[in-house]
Kinemage of the C-alpha trace (Angstrom):
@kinemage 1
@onewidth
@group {chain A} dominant
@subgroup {mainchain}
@vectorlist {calphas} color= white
{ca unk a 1} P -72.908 174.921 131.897
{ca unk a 2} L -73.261 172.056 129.594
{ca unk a 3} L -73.243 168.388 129.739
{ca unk a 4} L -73.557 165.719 132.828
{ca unk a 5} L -71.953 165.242 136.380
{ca unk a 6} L -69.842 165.800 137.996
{ca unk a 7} L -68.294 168.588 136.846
{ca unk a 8} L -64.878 169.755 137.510
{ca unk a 9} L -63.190 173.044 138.580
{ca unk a 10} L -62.016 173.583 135.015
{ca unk a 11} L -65.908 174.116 134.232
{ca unk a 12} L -66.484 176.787 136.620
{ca unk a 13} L -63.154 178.716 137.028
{ca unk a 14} L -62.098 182.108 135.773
{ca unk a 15} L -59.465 181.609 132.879
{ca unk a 16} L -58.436 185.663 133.101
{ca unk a 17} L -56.576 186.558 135.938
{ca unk a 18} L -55.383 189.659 137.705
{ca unk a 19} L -52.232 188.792 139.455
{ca unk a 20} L -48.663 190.599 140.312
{ca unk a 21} L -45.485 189.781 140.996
{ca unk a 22} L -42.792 189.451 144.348
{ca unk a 23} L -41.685 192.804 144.057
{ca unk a 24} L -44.781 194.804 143.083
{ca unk a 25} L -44.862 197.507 145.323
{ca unk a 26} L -47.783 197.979 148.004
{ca unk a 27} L -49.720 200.712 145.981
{ca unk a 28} L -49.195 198.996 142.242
{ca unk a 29} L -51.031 196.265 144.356
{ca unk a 30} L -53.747 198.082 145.492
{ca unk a 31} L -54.573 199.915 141.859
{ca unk a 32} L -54.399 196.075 140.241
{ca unk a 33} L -57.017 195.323 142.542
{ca unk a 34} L -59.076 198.917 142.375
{ca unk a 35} L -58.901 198.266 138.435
{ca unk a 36} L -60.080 195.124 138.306
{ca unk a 37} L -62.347 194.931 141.439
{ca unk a 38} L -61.107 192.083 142.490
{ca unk a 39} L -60.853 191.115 146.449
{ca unk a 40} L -57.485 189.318 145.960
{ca unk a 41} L -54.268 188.289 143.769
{ca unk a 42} L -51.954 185.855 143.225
{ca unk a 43} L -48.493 186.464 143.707
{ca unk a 44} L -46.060 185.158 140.584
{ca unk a 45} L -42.726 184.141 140.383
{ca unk a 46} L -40.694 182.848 137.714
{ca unk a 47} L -42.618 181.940 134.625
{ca unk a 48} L -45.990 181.824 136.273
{ca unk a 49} L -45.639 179.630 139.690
{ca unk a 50} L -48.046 180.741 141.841
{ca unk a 51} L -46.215 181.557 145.690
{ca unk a 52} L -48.579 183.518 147.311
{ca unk a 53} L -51.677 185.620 147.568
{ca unk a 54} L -52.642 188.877 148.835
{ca unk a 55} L -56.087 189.930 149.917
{ca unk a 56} L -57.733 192.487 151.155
{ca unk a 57} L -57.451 191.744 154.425
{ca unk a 58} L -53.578 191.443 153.780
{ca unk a 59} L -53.584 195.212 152.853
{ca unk a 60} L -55.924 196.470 155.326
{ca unk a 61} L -53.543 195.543 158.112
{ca unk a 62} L -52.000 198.873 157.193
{ca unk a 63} L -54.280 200.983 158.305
{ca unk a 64} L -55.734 198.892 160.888
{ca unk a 65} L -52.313 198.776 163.045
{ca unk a 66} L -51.270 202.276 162.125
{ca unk a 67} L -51.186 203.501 165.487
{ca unk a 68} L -50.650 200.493 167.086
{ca unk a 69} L -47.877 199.446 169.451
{ca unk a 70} L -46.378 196.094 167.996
{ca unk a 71} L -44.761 195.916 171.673
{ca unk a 72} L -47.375 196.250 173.898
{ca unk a 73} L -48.112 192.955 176.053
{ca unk a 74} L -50.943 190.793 174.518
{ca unk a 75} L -50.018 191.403 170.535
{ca unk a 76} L -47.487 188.979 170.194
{ca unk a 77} L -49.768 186.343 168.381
{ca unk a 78} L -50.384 189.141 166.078
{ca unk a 79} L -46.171 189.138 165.185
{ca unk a 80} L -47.313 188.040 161.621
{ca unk a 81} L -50.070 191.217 161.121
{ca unk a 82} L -47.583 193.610 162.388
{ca unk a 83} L -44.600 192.084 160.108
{ca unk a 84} L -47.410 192.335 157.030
{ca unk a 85} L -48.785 196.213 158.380
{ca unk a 86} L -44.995 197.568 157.439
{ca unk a 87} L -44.396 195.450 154.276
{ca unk a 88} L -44.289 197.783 150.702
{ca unk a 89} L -43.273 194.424 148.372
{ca unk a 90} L -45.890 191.907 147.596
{ca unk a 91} L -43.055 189.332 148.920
{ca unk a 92} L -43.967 190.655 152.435
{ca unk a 93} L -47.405 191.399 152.111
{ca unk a 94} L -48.609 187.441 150.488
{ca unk a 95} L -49.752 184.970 152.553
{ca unk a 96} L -47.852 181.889 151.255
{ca unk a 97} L -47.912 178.688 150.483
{ca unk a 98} L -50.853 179.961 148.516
{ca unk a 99} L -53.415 177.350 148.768
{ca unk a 100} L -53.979 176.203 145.348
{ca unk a 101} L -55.968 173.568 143.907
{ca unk a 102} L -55.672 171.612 140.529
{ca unk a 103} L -58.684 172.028 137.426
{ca unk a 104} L -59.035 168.690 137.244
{ca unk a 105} L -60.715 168.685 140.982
{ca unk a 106} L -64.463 168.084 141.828
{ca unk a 107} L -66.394 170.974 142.829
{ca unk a 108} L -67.077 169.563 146.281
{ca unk a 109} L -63.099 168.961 146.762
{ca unk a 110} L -62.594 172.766 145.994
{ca unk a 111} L -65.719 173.940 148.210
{ca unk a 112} L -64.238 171.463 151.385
{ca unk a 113} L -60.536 172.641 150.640
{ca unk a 114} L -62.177 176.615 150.686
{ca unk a 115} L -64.077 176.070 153.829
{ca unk a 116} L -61.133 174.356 155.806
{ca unk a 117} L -58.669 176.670 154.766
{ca unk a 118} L -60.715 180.046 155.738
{ca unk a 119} L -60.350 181.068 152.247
{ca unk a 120} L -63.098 182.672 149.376
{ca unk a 121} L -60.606 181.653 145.883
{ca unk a 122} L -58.473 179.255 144.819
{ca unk a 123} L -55.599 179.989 142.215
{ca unk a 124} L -55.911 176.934 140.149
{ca unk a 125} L -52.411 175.366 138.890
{ca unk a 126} L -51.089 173.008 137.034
{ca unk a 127} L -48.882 170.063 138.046
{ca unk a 128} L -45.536 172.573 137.680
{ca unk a 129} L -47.676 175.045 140.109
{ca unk a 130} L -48.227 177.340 136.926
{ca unk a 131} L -50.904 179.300 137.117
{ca unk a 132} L -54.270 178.593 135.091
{ca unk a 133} L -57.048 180.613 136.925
{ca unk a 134} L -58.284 181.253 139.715
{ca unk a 135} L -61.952 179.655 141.341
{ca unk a 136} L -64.115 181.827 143.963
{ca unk a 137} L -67.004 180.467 145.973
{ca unk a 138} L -69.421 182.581 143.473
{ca unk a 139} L -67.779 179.845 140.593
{ca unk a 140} L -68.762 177.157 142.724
{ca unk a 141} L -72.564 178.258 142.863
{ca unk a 142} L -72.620 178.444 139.011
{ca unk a 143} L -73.951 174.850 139.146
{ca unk a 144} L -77.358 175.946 140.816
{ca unk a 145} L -77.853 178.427 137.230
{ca unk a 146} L -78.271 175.830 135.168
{ca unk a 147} L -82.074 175.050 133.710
{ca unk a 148} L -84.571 173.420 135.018
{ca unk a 149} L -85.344 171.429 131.871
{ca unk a 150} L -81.082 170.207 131.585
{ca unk a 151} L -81.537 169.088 135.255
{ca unk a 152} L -84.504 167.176 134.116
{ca unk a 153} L -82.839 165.488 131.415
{ca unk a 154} L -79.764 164.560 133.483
{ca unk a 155} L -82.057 163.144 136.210
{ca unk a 156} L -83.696 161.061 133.566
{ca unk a 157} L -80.920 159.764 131.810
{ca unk a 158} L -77.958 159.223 134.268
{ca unk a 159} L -80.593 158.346 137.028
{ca unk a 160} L -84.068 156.801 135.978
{ca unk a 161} L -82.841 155.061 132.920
{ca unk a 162} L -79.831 152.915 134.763
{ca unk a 163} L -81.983 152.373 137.678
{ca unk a 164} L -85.086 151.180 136.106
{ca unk a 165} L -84.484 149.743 132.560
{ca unk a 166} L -87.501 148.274 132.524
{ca unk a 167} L -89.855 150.363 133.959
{ca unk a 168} L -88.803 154.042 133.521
{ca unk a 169} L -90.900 155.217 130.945
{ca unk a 170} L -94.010 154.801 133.611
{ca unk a 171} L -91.748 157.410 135.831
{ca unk a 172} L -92.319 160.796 135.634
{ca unk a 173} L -89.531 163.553 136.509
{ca unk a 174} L -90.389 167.466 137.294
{ca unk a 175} L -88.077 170.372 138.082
{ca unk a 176} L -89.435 173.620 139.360
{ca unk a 177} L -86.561 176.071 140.415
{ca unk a 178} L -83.899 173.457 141.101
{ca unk a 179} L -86.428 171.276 142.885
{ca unk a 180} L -86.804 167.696 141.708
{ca unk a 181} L -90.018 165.717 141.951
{ca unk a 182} L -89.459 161.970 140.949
{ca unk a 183} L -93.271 159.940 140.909
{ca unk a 184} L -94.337 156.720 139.002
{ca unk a 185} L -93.970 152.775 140.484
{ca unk a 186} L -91.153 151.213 140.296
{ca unk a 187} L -90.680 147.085 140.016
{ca unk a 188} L -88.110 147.178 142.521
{ca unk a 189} L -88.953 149.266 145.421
{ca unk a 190} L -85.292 148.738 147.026
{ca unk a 191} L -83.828 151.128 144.560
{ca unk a 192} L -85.980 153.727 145.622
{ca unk a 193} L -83.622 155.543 148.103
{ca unk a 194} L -81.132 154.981 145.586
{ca unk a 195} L -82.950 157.263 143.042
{ca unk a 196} L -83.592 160.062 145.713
{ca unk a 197} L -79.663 159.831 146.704
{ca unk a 198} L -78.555 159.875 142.906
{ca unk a 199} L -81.112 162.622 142.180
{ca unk a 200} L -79.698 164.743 144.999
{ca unk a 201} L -76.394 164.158 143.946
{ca unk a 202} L -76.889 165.865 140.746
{ca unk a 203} L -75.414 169.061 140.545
{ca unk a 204} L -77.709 171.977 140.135
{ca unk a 205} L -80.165 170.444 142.011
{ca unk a 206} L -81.574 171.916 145.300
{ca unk a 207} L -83.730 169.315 146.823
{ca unk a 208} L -85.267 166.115 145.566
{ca unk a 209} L -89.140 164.752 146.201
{ca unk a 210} L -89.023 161.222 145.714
{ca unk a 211} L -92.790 159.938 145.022
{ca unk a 212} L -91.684 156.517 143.432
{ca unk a 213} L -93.883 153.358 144.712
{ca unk a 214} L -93.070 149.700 144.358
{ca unk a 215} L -95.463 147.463 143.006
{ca unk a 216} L -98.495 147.259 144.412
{ca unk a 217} L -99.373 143.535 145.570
{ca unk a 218} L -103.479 142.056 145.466
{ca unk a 219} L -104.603 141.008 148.632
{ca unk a 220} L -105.563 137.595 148.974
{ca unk a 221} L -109.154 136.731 148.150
């Protein structure tokens, strides 16, 4: 991954994807899936809109309820499960609305939306719902494989030079394995935090050592 922060989901997500359509049967759904060793896909309609998606948990309902009793007392919260166990159409079988999520959104927009919504991918559409690709939580960690030496330069650039104009060149910047170690003095010591924050904020970066000092003032005589 090239060039400064932030970076968007377009950056990180998977262009190539494996999905099927509303009436793919239950086993053409399972060979996409063994073929491609992928954990889920979306479900298409039309010219490309993106209704649904099936995972693997979707399909394993099958065998898990097998020899179940769908009326026993206790199992109707499971209604849903049971109604997905007997499906053979990806219609039945997707869990829909698929949540989806535009390329144009931050990386910390698509982790928050994966988290909340108990999910591990995100089809990502366009404003017509058209599919584009598709983002997993793997995508999402491609920011922490970028080098130490790019981190370095961003830090410098987009963080030391703004903040200190005057007095930058007198501030050094390190990265070891994603760790950041800012040191140097400063003229204003109030922008310190400020540094550490934007440093953090970078992505790629793991944690941030802020040795900057402010200027150091002569005691009276």
């Amino acid at each position: 991954m090239k060039g400064h922060t932030p970076h968007s989901v377009k950056d990180v997500m998977t262009h190539t994807v494996v999905a099927v359509g509303l009436d793919a049967r239950f086993k053409e759904v399972v060979a996409a899936m063994n073929r491609w060793q992928v954990t889920a896909v979306p479900v298409l309609e039309g010219e490309g809109r993106v209704v649904g998606v099936i995972s693997e948990g979707d399909l394993l309902l099958k065998e898990e309820l097998r020899d179940e009793d769908a009326t026993m007392v206790g199992q109707r919260a499971r209604l849903t499960d049971y109604a997905k166990a007997g499906a053979v159409t990806a219609r039945d079988l997707m869990s829909s609305p698929a949540v989806t999520i535009s390329a144009s959104s931050s990386l910390p927009a698509a982790a928050h939306l994966m988290v909340h919504r108990r999910v591990k991918r995100l089809p990502v559409v366009d404003e017509r719902g058209i599919l584009k690709g598709i983002v997993s939580r793997i995508d999402l960690l491609k920011v922490f494989l970028r080098k130490d030496e790019e981190l370095a330069d961003e830090v410098k650039q987009e963080v030391i030079e703004r903040l200190f104009p005057v007095s930058h060149q007198s501030i050094g910047v390190k990265v070891v394995q994603g760790r950041v170690t800012i040191s140097g003095t400063v003229r204003d010591a109030s922008l310190i935090p400020v540094a550490e924050r934007l440093a953090g904020a970078v992505e790629g970066v793991v944690d941030v050592h802020c040795d900057l000092r402010g200027p150091t003032i002569a005691a009276p005589t």
